[in-house]
C-alpha positions as CSV (number, residue, x, y, z in Angstrom):
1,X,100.3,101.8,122.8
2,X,97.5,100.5,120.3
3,X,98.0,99.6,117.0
4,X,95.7,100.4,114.7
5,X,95.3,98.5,111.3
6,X,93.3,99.9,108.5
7,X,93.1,98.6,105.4
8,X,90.7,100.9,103.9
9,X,90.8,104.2,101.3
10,X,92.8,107.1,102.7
11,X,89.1,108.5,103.6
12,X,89.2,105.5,106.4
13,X,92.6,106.3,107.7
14,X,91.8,109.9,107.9
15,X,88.7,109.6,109.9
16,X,90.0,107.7,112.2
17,X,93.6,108.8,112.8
18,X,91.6,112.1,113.4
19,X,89.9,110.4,116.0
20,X,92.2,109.5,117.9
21,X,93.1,111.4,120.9
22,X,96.4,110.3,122.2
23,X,99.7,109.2,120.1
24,X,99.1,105.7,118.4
25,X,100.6,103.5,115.8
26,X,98.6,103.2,112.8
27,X,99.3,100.5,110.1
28,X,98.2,101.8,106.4
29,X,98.7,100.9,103.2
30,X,102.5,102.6,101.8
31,X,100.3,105.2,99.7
32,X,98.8,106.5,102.7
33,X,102.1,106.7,104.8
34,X,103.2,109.7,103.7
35,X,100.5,111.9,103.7
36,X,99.2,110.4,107.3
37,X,103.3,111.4,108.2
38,X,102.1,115.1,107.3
39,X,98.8,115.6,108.4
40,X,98.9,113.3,112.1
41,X,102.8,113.5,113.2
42,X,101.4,112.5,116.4
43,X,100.9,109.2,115.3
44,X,103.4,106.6,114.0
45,X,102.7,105.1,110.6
46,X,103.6,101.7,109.8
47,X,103.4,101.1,106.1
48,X,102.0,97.8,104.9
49,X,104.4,97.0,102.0
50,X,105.0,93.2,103.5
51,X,101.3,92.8,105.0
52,X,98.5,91.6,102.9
53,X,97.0,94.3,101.5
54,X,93.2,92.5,101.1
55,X,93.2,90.8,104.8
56,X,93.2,93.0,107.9
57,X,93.2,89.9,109.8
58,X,96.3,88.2,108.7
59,X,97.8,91.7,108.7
60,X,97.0,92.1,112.5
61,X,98.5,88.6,113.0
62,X,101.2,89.3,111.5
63,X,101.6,92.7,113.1
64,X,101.2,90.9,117.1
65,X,104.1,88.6,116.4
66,X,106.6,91.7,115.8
67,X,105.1,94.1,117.9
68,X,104.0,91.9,121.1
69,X,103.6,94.8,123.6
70,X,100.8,96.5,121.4
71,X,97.4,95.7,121.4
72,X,96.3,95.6,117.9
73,X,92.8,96.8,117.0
74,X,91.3,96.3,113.7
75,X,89.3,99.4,112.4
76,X,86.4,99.9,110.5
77,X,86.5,100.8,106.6
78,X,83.1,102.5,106.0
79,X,84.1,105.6,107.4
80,X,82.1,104.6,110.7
81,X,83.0,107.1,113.8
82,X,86.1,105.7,116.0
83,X,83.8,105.8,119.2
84,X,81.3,103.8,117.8
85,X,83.8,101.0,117.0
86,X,83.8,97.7,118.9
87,X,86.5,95.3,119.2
88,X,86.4,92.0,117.8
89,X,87.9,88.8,117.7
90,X,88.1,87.8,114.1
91,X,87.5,89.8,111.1
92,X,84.4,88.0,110.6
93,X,82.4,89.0,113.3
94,X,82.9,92.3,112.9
95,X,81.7,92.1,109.2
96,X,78.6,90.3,111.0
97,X,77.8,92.7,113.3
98,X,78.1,95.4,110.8
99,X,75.9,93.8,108.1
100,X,73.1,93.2,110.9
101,X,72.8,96.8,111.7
102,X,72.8,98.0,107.9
């Protein structure tokens, strides 16, 4: 199972837990938890109380050395559709590639 780690407003986590087609793990920030519990209980929530809250990179790390059997996957925060998402390996080459289409 993926983890997904989002880091953006609870317009970010919303587009893309709705995306998502099968059961997944998403890590949000705490305020988010509860609501995402609600709306997707398809999906796991894990709430980012102990992650930093301003690095989605660190957080991922962080996430792969408790969770070593997931694949964690680092998701957009500009509301960008879940399909048209690529996988990166650092942080900043995804800002790059996003800042040279824009």
């Amino acid at each position: 199972m993926n983890i997904y780690v989002i880091l953006g407003r609870f317009g970010d986590v919303y587009m893309v837990a709705k995306k998502l087609k099968e059961p997944s793990i998403i890590a949000c920030l705490e305020e988010f938890s509860g609501i995402l519990d609600e709306l997707f209980p398809q999906h796991t929530c894990i709430r980012m109380k102990d992650l930093p809250r301003d690095n989605p990179l660190v957080a991922a790390s962080i996430l792969s050395f408790s969770h070593p059997y997931h694949k964690i996957i680092i998701c957009q925060q500009d509301g960008t559709p879940l399909e048209n998402m690529k996988e990166f390996r650092t942080f900043q080459t995804y800002q790059e590639h996003y800042a040279s289409i824009q």
